[in-house]
mmCIF entry with sequence, helices, sheets and N, C-alpha, C, O atoms, coordinates in Angstrom:
data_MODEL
# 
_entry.id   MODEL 
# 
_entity.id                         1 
_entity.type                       polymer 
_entity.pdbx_number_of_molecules   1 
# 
_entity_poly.entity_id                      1 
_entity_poly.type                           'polypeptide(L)' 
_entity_poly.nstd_linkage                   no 
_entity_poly.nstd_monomer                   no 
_entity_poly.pdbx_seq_one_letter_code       
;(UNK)(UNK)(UNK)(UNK)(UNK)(UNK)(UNK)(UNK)(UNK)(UNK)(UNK)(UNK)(UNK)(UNK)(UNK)(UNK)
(UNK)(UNK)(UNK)(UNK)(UNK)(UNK)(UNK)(UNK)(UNK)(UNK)(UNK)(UNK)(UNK)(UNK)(UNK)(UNK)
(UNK)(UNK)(UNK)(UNK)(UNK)(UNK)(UNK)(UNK)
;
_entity_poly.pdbx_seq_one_letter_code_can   XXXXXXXXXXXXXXXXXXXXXXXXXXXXXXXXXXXXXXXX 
_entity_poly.pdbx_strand_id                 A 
# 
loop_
_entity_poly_seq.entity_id 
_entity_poly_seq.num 
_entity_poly_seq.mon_id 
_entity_poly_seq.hetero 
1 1  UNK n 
1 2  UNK n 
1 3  UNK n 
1 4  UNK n 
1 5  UNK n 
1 6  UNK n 
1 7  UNK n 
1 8  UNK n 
1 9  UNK n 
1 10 UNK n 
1 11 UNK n 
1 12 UNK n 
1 13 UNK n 
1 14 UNK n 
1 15 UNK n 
1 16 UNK n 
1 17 UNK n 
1 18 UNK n 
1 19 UNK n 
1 20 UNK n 
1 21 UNK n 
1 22 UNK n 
1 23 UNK n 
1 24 UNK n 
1 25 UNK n 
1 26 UNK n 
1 27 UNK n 
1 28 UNK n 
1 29 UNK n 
1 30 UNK n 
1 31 UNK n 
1 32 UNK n 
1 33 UNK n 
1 34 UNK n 
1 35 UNK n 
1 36 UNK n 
1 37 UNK n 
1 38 UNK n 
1 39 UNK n 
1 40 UNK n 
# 
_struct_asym.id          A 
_struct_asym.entity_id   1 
# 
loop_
_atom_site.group_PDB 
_atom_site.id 
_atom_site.type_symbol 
_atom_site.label_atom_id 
_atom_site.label_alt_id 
_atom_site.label_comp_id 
_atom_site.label_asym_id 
_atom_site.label_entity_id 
_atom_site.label_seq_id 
_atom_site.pdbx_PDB_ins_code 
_atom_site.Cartn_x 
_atom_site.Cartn_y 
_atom_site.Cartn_z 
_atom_site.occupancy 
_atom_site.B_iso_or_equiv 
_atom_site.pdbx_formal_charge 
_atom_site.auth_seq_id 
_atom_site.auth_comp_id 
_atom_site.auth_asym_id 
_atom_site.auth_atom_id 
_atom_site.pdbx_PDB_model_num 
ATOM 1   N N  . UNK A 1 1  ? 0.842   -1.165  0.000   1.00 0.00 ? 1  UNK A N  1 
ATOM 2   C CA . UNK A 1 1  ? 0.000   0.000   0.000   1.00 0.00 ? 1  UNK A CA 1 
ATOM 3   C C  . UNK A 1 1  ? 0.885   1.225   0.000   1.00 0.00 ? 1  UNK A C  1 
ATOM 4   O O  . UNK A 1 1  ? 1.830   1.282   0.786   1.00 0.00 ? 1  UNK A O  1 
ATOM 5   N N  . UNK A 1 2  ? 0.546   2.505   -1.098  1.00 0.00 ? 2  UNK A N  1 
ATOM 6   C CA . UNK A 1 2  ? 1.145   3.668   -0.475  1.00 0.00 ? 2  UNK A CA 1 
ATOM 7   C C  . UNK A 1 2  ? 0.231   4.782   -0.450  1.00 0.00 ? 2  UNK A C  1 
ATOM 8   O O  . UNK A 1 2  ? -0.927  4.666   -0.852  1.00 0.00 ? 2  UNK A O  1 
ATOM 9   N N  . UNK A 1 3  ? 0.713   5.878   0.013   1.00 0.00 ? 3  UNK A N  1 
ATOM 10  C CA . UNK A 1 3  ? -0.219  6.674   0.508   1.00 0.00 ? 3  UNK A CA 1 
ATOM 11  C C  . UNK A 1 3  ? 0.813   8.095   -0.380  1.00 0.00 ? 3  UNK A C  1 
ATOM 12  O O  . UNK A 1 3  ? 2.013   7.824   -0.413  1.00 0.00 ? 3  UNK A O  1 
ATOM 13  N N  . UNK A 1 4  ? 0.589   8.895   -0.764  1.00 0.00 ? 4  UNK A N  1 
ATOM 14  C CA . UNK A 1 4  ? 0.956   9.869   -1.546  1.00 0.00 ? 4  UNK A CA 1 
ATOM 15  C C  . UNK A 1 4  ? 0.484   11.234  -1.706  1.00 0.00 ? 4  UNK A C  1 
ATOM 16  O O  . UNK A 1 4  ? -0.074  11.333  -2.799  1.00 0.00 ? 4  UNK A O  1 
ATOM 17  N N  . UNK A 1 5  ? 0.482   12.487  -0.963  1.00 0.00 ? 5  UNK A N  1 
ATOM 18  C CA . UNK A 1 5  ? 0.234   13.526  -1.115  1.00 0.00 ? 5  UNK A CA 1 
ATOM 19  C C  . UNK A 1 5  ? 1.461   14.257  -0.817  1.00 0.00 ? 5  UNK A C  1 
ATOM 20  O O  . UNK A 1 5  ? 2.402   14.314  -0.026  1.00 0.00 ? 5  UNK A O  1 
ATOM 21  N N  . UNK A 1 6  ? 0.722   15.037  -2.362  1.00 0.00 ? 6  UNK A N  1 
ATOM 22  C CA . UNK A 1 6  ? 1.814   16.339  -2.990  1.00 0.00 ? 6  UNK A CA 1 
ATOM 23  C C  . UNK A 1 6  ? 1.124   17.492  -2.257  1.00 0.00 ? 6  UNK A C  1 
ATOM 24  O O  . UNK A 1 6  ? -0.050  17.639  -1.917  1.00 0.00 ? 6  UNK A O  1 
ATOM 25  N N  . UNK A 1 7  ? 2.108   18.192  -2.130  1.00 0.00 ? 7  UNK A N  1 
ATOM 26  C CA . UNK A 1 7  ? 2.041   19.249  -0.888  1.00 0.00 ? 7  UNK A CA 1 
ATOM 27  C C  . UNK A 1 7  ? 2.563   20.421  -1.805  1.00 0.00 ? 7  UNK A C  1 
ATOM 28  O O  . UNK A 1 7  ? 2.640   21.580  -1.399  1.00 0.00 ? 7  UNK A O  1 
ATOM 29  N N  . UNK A 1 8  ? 2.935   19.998  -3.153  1.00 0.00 ? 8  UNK A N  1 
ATOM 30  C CA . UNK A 1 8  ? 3.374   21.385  -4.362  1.00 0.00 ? 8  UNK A CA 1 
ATOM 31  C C  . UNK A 1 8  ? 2.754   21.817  -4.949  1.00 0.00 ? 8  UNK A C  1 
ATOM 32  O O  . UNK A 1 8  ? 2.484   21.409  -6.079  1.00 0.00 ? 8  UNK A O  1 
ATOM 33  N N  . UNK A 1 9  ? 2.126   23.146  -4.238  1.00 0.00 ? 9  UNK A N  1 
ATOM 34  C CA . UNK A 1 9  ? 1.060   23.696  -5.307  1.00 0.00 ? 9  UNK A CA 1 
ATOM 35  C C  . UNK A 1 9  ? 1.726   23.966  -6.459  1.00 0.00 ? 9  UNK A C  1 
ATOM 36  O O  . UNK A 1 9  ? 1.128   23.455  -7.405  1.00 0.00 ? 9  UNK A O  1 
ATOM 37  N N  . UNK A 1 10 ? 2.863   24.641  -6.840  1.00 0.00 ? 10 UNK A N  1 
ATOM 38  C CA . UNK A 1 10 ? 2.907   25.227  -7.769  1.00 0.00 ? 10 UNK A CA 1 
ATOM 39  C C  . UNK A 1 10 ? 2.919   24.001  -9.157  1.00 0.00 ? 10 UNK A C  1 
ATOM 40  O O  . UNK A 1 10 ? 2.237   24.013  -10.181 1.00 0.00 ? 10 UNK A O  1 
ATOM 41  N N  . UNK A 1 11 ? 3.698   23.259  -8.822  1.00 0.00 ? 11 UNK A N  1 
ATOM 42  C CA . UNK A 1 11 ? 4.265   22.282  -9.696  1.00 0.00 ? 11 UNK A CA 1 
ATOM 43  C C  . UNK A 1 11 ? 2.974   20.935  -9.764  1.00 0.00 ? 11 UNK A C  1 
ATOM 44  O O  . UNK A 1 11 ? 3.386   20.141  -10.610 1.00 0.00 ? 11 UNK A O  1 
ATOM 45  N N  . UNK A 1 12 ? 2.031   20.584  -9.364  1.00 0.00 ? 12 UNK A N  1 
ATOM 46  C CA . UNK A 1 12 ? 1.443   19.462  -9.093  1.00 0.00 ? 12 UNK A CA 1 
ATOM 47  C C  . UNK A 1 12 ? 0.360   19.865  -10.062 1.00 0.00 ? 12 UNK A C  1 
ATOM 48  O O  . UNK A 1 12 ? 0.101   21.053  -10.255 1.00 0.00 ? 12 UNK A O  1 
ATOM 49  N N  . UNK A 1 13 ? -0.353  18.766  -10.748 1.00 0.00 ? 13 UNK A N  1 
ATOM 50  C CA . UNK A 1 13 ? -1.410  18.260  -11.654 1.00 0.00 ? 13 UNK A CA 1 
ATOM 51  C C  . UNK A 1 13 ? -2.841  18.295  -11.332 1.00 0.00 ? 13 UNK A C  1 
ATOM 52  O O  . UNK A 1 13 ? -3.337  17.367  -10.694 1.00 0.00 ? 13 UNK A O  1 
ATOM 53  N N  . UNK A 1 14 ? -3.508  19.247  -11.705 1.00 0.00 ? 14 UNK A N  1 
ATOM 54  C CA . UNK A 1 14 ? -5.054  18.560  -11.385 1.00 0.00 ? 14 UNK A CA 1 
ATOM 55  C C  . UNK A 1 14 ? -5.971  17.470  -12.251 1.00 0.00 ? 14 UNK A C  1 
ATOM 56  O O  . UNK A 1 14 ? -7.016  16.835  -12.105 1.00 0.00 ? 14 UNK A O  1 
ATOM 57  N N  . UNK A 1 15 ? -4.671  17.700  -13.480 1.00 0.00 ? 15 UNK A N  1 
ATOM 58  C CA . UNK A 1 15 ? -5.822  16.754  -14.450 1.00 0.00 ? 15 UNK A CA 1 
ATOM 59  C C  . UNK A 1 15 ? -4.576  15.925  -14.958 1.00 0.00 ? 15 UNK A C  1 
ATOM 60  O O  . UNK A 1 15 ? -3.625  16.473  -14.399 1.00 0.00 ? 15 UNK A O  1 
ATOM 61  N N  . UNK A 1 16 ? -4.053  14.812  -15.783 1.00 0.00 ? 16 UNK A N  1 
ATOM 62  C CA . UNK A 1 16 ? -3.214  14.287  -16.929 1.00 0.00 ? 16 UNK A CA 1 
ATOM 63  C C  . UNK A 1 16 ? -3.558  12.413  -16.533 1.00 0.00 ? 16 UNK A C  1 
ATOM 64  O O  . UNK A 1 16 ? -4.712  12.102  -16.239 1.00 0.00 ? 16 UNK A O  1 
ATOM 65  N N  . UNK A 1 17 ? -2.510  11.388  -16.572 1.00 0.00 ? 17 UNK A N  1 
ATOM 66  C CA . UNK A 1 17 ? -2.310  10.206  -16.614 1.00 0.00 ? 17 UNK A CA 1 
ATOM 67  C C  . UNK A 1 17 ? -2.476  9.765   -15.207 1.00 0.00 ? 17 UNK A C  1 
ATOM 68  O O  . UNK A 1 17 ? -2.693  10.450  -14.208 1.00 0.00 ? 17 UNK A O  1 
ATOM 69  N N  . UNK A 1 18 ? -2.318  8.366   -15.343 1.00 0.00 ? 18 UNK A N  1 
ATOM 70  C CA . UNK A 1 18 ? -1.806  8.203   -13.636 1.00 0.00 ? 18 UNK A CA 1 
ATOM 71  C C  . UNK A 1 18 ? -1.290  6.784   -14.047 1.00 0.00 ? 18 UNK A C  1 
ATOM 72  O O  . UNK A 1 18 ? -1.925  6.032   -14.787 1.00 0.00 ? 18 UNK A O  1 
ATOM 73  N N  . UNK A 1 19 ? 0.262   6.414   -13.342 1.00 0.00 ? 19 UNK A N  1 
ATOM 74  C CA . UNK A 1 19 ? 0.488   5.503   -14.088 1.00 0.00 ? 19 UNK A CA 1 
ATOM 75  C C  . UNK A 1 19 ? 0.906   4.294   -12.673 1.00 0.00 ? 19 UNK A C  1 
ATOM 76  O O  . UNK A 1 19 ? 1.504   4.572   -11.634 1.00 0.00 ? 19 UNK A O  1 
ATOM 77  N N  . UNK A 1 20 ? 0.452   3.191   -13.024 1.00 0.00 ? 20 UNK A N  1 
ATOM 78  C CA . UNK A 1 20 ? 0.835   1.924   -12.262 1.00 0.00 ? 20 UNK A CA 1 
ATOM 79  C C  . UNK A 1 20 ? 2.265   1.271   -12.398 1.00 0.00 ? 20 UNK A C  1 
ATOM 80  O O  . UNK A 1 20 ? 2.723   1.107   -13.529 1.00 0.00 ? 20 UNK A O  1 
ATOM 81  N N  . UNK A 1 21 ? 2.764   1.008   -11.626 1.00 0.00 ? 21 UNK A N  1 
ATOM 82  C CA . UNK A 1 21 ? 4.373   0.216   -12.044 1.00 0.00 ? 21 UNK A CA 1 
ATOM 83  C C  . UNK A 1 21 ? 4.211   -0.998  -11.814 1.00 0.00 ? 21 UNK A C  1 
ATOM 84  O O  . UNK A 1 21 ? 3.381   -1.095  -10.910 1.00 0.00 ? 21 UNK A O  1 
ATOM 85  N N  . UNK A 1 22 ? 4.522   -1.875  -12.113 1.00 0.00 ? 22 UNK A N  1 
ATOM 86  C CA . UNK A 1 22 ? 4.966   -3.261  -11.846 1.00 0.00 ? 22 UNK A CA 1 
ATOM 87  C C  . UNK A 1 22 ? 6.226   -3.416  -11.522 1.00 0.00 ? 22 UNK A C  1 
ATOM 88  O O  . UNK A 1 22 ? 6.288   -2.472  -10.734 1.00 0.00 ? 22 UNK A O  1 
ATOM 89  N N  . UNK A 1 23 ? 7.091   -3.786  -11.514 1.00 0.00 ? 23 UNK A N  1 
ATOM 90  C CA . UNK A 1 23 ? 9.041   -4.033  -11.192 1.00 0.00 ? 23 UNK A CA 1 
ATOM 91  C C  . UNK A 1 23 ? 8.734   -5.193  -11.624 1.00 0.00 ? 23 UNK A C  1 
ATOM 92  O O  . UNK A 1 23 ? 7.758   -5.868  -11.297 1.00 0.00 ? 23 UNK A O  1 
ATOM 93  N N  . UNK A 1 24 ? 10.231  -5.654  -12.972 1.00 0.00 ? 24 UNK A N  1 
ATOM 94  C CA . UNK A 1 24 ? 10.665  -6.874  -12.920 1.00 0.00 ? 24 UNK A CA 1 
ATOM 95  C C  . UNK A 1 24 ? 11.011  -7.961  -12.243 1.00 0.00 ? 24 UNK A C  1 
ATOM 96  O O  . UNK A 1 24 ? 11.691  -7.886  -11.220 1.00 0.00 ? 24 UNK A O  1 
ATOM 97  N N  . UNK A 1 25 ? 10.546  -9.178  -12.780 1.00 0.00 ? 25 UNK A N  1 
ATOM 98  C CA . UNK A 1 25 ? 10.629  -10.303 -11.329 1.00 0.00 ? 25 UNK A CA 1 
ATOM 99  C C  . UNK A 1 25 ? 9.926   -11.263 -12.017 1.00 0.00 ? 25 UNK A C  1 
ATOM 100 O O  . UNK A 1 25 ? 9.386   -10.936 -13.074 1.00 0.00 ? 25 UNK A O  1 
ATOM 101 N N  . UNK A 1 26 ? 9.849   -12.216 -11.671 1.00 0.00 ? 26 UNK A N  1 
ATOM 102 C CA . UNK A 1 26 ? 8.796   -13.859 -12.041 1.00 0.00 ? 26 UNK A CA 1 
ATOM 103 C C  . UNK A 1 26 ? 7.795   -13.442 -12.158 1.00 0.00 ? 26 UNK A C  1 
ATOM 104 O O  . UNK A 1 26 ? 7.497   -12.330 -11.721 1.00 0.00 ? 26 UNK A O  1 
ATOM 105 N N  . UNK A 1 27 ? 6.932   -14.261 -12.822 1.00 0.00 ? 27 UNK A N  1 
ATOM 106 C CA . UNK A 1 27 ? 5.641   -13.875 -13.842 1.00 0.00 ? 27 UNK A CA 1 
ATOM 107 C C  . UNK A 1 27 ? 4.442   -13.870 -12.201 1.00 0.00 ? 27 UNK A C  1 
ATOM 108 O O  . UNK A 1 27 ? 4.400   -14.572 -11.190 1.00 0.00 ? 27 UNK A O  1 
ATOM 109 N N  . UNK A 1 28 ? 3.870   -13.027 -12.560 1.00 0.00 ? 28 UNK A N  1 
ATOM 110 C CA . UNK A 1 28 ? 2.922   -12.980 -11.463 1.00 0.00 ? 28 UNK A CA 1 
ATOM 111 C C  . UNK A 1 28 ? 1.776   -12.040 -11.898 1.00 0.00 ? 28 UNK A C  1 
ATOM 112 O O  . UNK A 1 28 ? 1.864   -11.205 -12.798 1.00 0.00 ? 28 UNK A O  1 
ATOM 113 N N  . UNK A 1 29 ? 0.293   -12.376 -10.860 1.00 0.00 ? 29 UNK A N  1 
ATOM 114 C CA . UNK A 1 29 ? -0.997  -11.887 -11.457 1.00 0.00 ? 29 UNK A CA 1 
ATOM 115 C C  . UNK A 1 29 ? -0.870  -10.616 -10.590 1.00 0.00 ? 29 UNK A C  1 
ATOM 116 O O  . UNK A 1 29 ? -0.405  -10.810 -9.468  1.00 0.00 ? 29 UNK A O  1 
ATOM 117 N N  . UNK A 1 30 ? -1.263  -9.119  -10.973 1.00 0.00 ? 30 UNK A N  1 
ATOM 118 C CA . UNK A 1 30 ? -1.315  -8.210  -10.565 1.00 0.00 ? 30 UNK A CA 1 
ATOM 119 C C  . UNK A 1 30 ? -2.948  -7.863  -10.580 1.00 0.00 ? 30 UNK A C  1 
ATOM 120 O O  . UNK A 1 30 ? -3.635  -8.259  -11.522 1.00 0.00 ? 30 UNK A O  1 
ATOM 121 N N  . UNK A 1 31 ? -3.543  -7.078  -9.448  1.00 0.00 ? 31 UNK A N  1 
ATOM 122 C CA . UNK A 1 31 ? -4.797  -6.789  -9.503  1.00 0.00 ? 31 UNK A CA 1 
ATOM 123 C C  . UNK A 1 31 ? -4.859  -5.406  -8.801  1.00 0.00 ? 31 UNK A C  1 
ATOM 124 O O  . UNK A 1 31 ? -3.896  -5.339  -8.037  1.00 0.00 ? 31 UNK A O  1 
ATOM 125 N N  . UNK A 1 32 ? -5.700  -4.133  -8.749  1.00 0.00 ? 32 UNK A N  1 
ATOM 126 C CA . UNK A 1 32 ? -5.681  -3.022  -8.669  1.00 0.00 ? 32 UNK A CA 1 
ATOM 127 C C  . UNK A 1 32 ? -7.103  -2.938  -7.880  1.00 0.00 ? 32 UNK A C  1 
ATOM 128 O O  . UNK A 1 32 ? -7.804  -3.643  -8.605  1.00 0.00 ? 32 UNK A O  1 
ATOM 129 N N  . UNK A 1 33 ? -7.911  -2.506  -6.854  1.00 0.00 ? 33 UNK A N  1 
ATOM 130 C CA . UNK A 1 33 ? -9.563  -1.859  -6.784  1.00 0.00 ? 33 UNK A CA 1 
ATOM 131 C C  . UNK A 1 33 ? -8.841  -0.630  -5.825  1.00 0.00 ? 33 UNK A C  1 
ATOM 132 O O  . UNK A 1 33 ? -7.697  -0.314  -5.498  1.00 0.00 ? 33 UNK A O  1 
ATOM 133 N N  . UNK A 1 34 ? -10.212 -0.148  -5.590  1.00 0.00 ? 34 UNK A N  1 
ATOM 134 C CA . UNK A 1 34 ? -10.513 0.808   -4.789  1.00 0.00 ? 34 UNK A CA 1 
ATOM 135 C C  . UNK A 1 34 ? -9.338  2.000   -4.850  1.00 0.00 ? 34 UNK A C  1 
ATOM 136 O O  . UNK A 1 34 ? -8.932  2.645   -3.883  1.00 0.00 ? 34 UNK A O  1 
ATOM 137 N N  . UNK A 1 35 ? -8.880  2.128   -6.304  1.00 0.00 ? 35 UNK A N  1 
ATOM 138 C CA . UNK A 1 35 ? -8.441  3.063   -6.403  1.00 0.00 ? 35 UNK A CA 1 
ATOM 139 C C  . UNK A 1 35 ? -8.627  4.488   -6.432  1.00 0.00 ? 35 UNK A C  1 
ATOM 140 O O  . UNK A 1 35 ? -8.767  4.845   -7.602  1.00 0.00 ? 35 UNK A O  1 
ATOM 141 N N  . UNK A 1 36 ? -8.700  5.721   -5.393  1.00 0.00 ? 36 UNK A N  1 
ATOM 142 C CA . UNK A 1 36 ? -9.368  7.225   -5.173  1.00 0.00 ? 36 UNK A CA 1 
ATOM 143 C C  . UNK A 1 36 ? -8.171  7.993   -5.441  1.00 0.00 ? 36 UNK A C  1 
ATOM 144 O O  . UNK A 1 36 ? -7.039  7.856   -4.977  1.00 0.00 ? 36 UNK A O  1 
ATOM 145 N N  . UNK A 1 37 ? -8.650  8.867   -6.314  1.00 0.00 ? 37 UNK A N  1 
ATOM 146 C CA . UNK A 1 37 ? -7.808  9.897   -6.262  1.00 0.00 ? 37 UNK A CA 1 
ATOM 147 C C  . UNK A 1 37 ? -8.291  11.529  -5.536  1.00 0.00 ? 37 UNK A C  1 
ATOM 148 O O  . UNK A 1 37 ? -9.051  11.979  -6.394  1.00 0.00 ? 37 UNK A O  1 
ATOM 149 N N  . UNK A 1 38 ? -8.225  12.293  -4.703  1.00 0.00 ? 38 UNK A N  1 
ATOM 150 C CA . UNK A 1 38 ? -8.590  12.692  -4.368  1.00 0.00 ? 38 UNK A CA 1 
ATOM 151 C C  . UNK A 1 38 ? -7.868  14.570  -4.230  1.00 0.00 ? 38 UNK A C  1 
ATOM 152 O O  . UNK A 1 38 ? -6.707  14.978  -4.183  1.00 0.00 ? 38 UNK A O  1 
ATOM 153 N N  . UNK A 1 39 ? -8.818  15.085  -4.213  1.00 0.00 ? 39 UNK A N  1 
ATOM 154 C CA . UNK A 1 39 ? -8.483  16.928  -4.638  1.00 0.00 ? 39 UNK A CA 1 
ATOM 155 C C  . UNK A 1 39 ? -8.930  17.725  -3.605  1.00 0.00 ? 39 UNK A C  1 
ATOM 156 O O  . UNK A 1 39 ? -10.065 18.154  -3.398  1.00 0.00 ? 39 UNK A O  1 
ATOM 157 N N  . UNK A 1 40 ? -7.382  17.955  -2.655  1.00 0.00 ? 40 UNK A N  1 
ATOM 158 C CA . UNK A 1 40 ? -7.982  18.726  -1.165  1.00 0.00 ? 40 UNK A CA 1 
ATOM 159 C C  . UNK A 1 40 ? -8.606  19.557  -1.280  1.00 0.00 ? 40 UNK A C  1 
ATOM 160 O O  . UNK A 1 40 ? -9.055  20.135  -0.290  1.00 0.00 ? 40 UNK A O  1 
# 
């Protein structure tokens, strides 16, 4: 789990991509829910 807030107004995004990583390693099933993005 991570937890992630940008605290840069000037420089930070309200709108574009959002991207998932995986890291190399043995074949394995990846699954994603309850993903929020949220706008203080």
């Amino acid at each position: 789990m991570s937890e992630v807030i940008d605290n840069d107004s000037i420089n930070s995004k309200a709108s574009g991509h959002l991207g998932l990583q995986v890291h190399v390693g043995p074949p394995m099933k990846v699954a994603y829910r309850n993903i929020q993005l949220k706008n203080p």
